[in-house]
N, C-alpha and C positions, 0 to 999 in steps of 0.2 A: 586679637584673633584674625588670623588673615580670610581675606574674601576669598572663599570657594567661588569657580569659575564654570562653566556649562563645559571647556574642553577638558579641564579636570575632569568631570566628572566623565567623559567620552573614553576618555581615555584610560579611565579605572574600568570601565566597560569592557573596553578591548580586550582588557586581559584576562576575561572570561571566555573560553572557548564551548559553545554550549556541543553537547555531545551528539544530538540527533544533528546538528548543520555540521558539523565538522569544521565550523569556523564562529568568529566571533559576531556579534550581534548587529555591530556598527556595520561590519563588512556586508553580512545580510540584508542590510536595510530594515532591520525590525525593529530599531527604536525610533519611535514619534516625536517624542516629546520630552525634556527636559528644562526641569522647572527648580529654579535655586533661589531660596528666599531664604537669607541668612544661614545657618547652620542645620537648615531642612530642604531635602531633595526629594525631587518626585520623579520619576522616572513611567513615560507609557512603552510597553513594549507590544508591537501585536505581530503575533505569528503565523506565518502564512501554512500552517499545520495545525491537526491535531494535536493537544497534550498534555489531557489531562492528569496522566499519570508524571509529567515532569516538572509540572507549573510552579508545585513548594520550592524544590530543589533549586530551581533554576532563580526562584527570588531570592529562598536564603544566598545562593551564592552571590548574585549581583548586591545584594545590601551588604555583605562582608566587604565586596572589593571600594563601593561606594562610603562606605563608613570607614574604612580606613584610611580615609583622606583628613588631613589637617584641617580643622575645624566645620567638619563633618558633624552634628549629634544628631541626625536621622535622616533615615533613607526609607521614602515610600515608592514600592516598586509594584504597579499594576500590569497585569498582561493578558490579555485577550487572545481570541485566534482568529483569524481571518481569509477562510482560503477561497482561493480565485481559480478558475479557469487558465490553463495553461496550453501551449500551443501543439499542435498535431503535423502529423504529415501534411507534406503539401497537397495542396489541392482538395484537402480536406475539412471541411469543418465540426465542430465540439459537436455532439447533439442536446439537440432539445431535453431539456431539464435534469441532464449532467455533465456537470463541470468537468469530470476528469476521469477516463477510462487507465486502469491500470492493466497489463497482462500478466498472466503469473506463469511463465511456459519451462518446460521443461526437452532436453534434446531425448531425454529413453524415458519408458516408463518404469515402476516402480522407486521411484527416487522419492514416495511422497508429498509429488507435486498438488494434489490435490487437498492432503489436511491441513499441506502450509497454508494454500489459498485462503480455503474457508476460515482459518482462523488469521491469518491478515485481515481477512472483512470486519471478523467478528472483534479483534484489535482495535484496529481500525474505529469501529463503532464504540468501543468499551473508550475510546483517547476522546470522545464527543462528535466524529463526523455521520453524518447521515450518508448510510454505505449501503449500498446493491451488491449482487452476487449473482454473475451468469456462467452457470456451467457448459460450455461451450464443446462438451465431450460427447460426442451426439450417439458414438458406440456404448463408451459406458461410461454415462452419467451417474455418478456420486452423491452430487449434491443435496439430493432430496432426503438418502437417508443420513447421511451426516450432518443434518441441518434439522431432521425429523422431523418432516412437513409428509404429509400425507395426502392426499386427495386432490383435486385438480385446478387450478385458475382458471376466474369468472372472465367473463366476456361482455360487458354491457351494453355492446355495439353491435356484437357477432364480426369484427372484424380484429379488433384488439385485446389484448391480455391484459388482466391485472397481475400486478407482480405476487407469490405466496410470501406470505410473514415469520421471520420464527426470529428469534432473538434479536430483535429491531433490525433484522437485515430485511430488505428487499429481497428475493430471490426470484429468478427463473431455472430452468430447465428442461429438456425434452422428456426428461425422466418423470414430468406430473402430466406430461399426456401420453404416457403409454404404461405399460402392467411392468412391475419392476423385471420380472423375469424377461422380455421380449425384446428376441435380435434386432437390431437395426441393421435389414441387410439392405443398405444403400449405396449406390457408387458418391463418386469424390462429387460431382455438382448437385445431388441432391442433399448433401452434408452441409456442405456451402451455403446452399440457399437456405436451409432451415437454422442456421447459424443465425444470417441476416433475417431471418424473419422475427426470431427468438428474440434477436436485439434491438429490432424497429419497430417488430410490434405491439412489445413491450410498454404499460405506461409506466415507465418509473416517474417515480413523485419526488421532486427534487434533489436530488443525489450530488454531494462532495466526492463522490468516487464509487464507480465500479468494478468491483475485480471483480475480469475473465480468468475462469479456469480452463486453459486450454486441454488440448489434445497432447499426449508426448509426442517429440517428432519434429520435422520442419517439411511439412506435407503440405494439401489442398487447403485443408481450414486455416492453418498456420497464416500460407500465402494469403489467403482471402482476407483476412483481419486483420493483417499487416497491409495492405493496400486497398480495402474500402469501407475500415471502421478506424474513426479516431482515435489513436493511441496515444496518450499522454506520456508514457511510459512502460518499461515492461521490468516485474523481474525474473532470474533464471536459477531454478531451484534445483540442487545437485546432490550426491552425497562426495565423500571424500576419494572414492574408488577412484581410480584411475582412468577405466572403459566409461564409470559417468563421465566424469570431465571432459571426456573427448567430443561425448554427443551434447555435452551443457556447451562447450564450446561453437560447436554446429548452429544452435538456436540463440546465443547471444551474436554473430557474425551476420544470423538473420536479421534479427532485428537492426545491425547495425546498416546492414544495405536498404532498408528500407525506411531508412531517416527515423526509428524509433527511438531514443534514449534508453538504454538501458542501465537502471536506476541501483541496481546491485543485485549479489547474488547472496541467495539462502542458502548453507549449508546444513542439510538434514544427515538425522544419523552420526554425529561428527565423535562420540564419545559414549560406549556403556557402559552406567556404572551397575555392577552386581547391587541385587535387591538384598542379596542375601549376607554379602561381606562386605560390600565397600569396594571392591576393588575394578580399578578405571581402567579400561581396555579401549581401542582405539581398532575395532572388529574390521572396520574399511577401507583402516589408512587414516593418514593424521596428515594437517594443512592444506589438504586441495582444496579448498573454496578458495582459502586466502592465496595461493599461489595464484589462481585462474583471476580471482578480483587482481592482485598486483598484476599479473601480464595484458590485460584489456584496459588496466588504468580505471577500473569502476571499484564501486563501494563492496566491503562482505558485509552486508544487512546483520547478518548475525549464524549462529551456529546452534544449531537445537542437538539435546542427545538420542541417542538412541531409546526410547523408551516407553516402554509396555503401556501406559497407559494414555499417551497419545493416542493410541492404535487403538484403544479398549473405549476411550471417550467418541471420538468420531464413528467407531462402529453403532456404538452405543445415541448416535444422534445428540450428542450432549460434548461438542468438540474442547478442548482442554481451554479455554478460554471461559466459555461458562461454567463447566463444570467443576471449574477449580480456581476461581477468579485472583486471589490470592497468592497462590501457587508459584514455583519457581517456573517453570514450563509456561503459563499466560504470562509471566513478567516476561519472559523472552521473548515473546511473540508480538507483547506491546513494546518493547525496545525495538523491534524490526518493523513494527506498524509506524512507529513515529520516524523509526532513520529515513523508512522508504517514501514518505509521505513531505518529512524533511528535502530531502534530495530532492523531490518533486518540485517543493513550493520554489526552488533555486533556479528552477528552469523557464524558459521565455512564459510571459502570460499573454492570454490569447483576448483580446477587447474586442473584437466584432462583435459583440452582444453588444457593447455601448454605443454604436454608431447604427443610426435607422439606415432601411432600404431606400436609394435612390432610383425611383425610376422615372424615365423620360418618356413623355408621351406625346406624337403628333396630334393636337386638334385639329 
């Protein structure tokens, strides 16, 4: 029987392309460790993401490519996740006890921007990360009843907020210190500053990721968080229309001028199918996300349909993630939690956290 080799087996690896990287594994840097002791392999894989909705799939397929090697009779494939802090604007640092701010912005409103968000968190959270959620829409905040949190965050200090709880998310919002009904009639630097306060004064309790729900637009808040809150990332939520694309294109050019990654775009709305017949209509136009990902050269996260009870679960405080865990509409949201979160882990990591403060002092 011939001796299996450690680059055999690397190289059976390769030829897995896992779906959320968009590349193979070696190429990633996600295999640790491989271990060949006669005709048994062990294989550590740790990923720098969320995933637990792909973790089988992904071993049965590594133990097919690995056992079909010549004298191969088993393949033990472990994989863990492990995610790090990744790098921000310059001049900026990660903050305190979260790793990794995502943006979820949108160039007009009505595009959805908001039930993608909340349900990326709540993705997000269902894949195993410990995920926060700041509604950063200081006119009209969402978040509280799509997330069905009610009454107000404590203050144990009288200077800081705790964050409200609802489906293991973290949440803030301006929406749990004011009466749902009541205007915010504020100008552009009082939005601003209540942004940064929301976000700093915040205690979040260890956080793999934050998703901001922004403002639609590329206005005051936009600017502000783009240049003095750490963005690890942003994504840009569109539907198929043509007049979206134009302003989704606006708010990905933003984030590109101001050193943010922009990590892919969600296409919301992309296909209705009738409840009643089956039959598949394409109400807003058919491949503009994918056209807009190919000409920017970034990823389409994925394509959600048109569909009534998206709309009916997030009204309803119970966003299609919870409320239908199972469901084809949460699979898709957790295939765009892990692409978007994938993309992430691909991106520079930020280690100032591992290096102590030097200071020099005259005696």
């Amino acid at each position: 029987m011939a001796e299996v080799s450690r680059l055999q087996v690397e190289t059976a690896i390769k030829e897995y392309i896992d779906p959320c990287l968009g590349k193979d594994l070696v190429a990633a840097k996600a295999i640790k460790d491989i271990a060949v002791d006669g005709g048994s392999v062990s294989v550590q894989v740790v990923l720098g993401f969320p995933a637990k909705g792909h973790v089988d799939e992904l071993v049965r397929a590594l133990q097919a490519k690995i056992e079909a090697i010549d004298g191969v009779d088993k393949a033990d494939v472990e994989v863990s996740t492990k995610i790090t802090a990744h790098t921000v604007q310059k001049n900026l640092k990660p903050l305190q006890n979260i790793k990794n701010i995502i943006a979820v912005a949108s160039g007009k409103g009505g595009v959805g921007k908001s039930t993608v968000a909340v349900n990326l968190a709540l993705a997000l959270s269902a894949e195993g990360a410990s995920v926060g959620i700041l509604d950063a829409d200081i006119y009209g905040p969402s978040q509280p009843r799509m997330l069905g949190i009610k009454g107000k965050p404590d203050s144990k200090d009288g200077k800081s907020l705790e964050p409200m709880t609802s489906y293991h998310l973290q949440a803030m919002s301006i929406g749990f210190l004011i009466e749902e009904e009541t205007p915010m009639i504020w100008r552009g630097p009082m939005v601003t500053q209540a942004l940064e306060q929301l976000l700093n004064d915040t205690r979040w309790k260890d956080l793999d990721y934050l998703v901001i729900d922004l403002p639609p637009g590329t206005g005051d808040t936009q600017l502000t968080l783009a240049q003095r809150v750490p963005v690890s990332g942003a994504v840009i939520v569109t539907t198929p229309q043509d007049i979206a694309l134009l302003d989704a294109r606006k708010g990905l050019k933003m984030f590109e001028k101001v050193d943010v990654p922009v990590l892919g775009i969600v296409e919301n709305m992309g296909l209705h199918i009738c409840s009643n017949c089956g039959h598949e209509e394409h109400i807003f136009g058919e491949g503009g996300g994918k056209r807009l990902a190919e000409q920017h050269g970034v990823e389409l996260l994925g394509s959600l349909p048109l569909d009534a009870s998206i709309q009916r679960d997030a009204d309803s405080g119970r966003p299609s993630v919870v409320s239908d865990p199972d469901g084809r509409i949460a699979q898709i949201f957790r295939e765009i939690a892990r692409r978007t979160a994938a993309k992430l882990s691909l991106q520079a990591k930020d280690f100032s956290a591992r290096f102590p403060s030097i200071v020099i002092q005259n005696n």
